[in-house]
C-alpha positions as CSV (number, residue, x, y, z in Angstrom):
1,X,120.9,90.1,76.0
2,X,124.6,90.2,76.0
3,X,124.5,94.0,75.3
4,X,122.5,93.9,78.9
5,X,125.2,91.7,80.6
6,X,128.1,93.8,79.4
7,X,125.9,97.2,81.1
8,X,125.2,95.7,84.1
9,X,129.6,94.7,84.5
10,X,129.9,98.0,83.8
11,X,128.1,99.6,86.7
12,X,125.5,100.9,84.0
13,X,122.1,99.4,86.1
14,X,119.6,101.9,84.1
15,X,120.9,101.2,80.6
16,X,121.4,97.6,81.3
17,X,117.7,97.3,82.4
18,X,116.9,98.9,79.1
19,X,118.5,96.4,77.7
20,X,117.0,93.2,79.4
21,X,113.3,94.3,79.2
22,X,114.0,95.1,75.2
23,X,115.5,91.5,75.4
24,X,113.1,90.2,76.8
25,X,110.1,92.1,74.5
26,X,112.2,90.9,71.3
27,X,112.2,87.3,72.6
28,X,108.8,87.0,73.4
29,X,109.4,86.9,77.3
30,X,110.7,84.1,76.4
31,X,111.4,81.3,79.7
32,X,115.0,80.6,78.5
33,X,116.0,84.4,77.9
34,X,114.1,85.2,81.5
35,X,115.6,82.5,83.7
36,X,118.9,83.9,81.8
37,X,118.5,87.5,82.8
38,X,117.1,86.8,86.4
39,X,120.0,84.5,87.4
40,X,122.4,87.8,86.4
41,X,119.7,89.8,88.2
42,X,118.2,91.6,85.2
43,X,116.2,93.5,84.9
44,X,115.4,95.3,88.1
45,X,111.9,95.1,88.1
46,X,111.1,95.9,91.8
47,X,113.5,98.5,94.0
48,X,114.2,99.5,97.1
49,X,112.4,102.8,97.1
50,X,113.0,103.8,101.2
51,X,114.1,102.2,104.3
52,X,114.6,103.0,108.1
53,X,115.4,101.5,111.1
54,X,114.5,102.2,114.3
55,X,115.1,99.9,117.8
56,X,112.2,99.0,119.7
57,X,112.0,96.9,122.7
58,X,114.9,95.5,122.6
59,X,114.7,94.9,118.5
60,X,115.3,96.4,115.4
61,X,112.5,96.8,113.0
62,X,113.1,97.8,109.2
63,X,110.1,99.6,107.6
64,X,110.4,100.7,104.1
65,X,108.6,100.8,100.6
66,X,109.4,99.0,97.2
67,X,108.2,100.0,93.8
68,X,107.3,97.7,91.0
69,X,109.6,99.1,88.0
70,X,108.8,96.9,85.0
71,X,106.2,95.8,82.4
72,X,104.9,93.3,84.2
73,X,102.6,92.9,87.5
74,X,105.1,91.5,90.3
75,X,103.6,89.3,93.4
76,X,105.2,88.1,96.3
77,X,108.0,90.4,96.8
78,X,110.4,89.6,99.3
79,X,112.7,92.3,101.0
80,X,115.2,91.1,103.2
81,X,117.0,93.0,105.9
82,X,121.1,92.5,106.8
83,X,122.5,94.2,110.1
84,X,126.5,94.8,109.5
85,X,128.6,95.4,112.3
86,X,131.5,97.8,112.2
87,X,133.4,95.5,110.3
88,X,130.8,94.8,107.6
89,X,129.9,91.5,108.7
90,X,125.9,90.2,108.6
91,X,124.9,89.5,112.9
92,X,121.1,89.7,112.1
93,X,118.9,89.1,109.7
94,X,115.3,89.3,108.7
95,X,112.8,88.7,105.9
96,X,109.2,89.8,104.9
97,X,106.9,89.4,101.9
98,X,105.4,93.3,100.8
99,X,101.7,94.1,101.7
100,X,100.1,94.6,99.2
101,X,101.3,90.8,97.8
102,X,100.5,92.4,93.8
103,X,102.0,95.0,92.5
104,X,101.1,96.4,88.7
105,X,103.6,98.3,87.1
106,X,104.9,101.6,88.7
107,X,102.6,100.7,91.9
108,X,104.3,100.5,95.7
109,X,103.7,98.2,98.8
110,X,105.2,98.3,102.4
111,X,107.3,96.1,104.2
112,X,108.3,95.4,107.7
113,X,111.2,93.0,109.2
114,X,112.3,92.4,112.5
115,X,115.9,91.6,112.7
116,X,117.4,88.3,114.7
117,X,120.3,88.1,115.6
118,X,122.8,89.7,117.7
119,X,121.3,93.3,117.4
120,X,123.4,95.2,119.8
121,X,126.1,94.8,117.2
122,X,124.4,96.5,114.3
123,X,125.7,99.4,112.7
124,X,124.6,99.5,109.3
125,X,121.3,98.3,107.7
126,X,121.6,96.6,104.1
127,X,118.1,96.2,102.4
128,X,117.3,94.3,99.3
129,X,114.7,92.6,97.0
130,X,115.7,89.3,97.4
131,X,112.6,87.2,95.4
132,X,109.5,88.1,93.3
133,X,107.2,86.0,91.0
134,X,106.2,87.6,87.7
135,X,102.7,87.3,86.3
């Protein structure tokens, strides 16, 4: 598990992923070594596979894809959307739970998120898994 921890401060995502999911096989997915892992963000067991954003009606809506990465089925995966301004600063927000709700491993589900907030401002769009439940 530390050999993951020390990837991850590295920059070294894919190895330290390696890492955590053979942590987490040698431990028996054990509750103390997940919570452990997860609370570092490791492993990465659902990514960002795509996103775009396009303004309609006066709004910006994010559609995009994720892809379940890891051993185990995923549910409830939820994305959320962050609209920087120029300066890098978050002026709108949104959140949504992937369709389909279950993902087994390597499968992928949509999302969609409308952004609140002060939208005119937005120049960048920041997307991220933000919450998952493992089964």
């Amino acid at each position: 598990m530390l050999r993951a921890f020390l990837l991850a401060s590295l920059g070294r995502a894919d190895a330290a992923d390696r890492e955590a999911v053979a942590a987490l096989e040698t431990s028996g997915w054990d509750p103390v070594v997940r919570a452990s892992l997860r609370e570092r963000g490791l492993p990465r067991l659902v990514e960002v596979v795509s996103h775009r954003a396009e303004k309609a009606g006066g709004a910006i809506v994010v559609r995009g894809v994720v892809r379940n990465r890891g051993p185990l089925e995923l549910a409830d995966v939820e994305v959320l959307a962050e609209g920087l301004d120029a300066s890098g600063t978050v002026v709108a927000t949104g959140t949504a739970v992937v369709t389909p709700s279950r993902l087994v491993t390597g499968q992928s589900a949509a999302f969609r998120i409308v952004l609140g907030g002060i939208i005119e401002d937005v120049n960048e769009i920041d997307v991220r898994v933000i919450d998952y439940e493992e089964r």
